[in-house]
N, C-alpha and C positions, 0 to 999 in steps of 0.2 A: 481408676479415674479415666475419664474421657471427655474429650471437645467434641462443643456445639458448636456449629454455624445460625447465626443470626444473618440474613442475607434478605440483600436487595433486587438479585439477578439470582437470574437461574440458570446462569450458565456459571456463575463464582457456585453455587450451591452443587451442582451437578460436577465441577472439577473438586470439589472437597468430598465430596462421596466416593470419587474414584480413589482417594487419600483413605478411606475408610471414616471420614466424618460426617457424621447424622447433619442436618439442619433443616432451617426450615426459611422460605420465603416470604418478608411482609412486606410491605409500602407505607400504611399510614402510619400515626404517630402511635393511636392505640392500640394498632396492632404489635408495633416495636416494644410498646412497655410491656403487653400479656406477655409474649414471648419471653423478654428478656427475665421476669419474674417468674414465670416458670420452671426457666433454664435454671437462676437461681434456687431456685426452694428444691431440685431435683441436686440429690447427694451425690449421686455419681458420677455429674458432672465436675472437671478440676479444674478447665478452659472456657469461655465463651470464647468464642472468635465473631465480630458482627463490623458490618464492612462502616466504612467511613458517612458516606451518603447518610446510614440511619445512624450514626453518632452523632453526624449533625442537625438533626431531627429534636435528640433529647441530649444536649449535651450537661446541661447539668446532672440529668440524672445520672449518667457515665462518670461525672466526675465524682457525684458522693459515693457511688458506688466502690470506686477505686479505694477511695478514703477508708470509707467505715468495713468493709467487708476482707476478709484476709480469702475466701474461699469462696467462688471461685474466681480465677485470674481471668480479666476481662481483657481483649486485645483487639483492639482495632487495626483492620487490615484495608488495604486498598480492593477495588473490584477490578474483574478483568479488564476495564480501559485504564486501570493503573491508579495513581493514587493523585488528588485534584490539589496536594499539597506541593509546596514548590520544595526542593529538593533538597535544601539545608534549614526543613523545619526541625530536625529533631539537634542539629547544632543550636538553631533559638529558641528551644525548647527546654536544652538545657542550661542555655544563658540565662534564660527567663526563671526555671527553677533554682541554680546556683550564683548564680549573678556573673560567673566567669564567660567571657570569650575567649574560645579554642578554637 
């Protein structure tokens, strides 16, 4: 098994390569779905990695994805100017999923 990059920048795509990961660069909205469809229906892939920016382009479809697919693990990453999230999203991420604050 092996990870994709789904990328917005070509300098995030070009520091994953030197990691030894393939990807590829889109901008619009259908290019992020061909792509990401792609990456899915291709077996040998076990990872997407696809930056934030186009998560939130097609967020719902990121999120049935998560859902209904066991294979492959989709993971959204920040780009190299960092990530546009503030800094204890995944603390209310997982209040919001468990209802606990930690």
């Amino acid at each position: 098994m092996r990870m994709f990059l789904i990328s917005d920048n070509i300098d995030t795509r070009t520091g994953m390569r030197l990691a030894g990961v393939e990807g590829t660069v889109v901008h619009q909205i259908d290019e992020v779905k061909e792509a990401l469809e792609k990456a899915i229906s291709d077996q040998t892939i076990g990872i997407i990695l696809i930056t934030e920016k186009l998560v939130d382009l097609i967020p719902e479809r990121i999120a049935e994805l998560k859902i209904s697919i066991s294979r492959p693990l989709i993971v959204e990453i920040p780009d190299r100017h960092g990530s546009h999230k503030g800094g204890d999203y995944i603390t209310k991420y997982i209040r919001e999923a468990i209802g606990l604050k930690i």
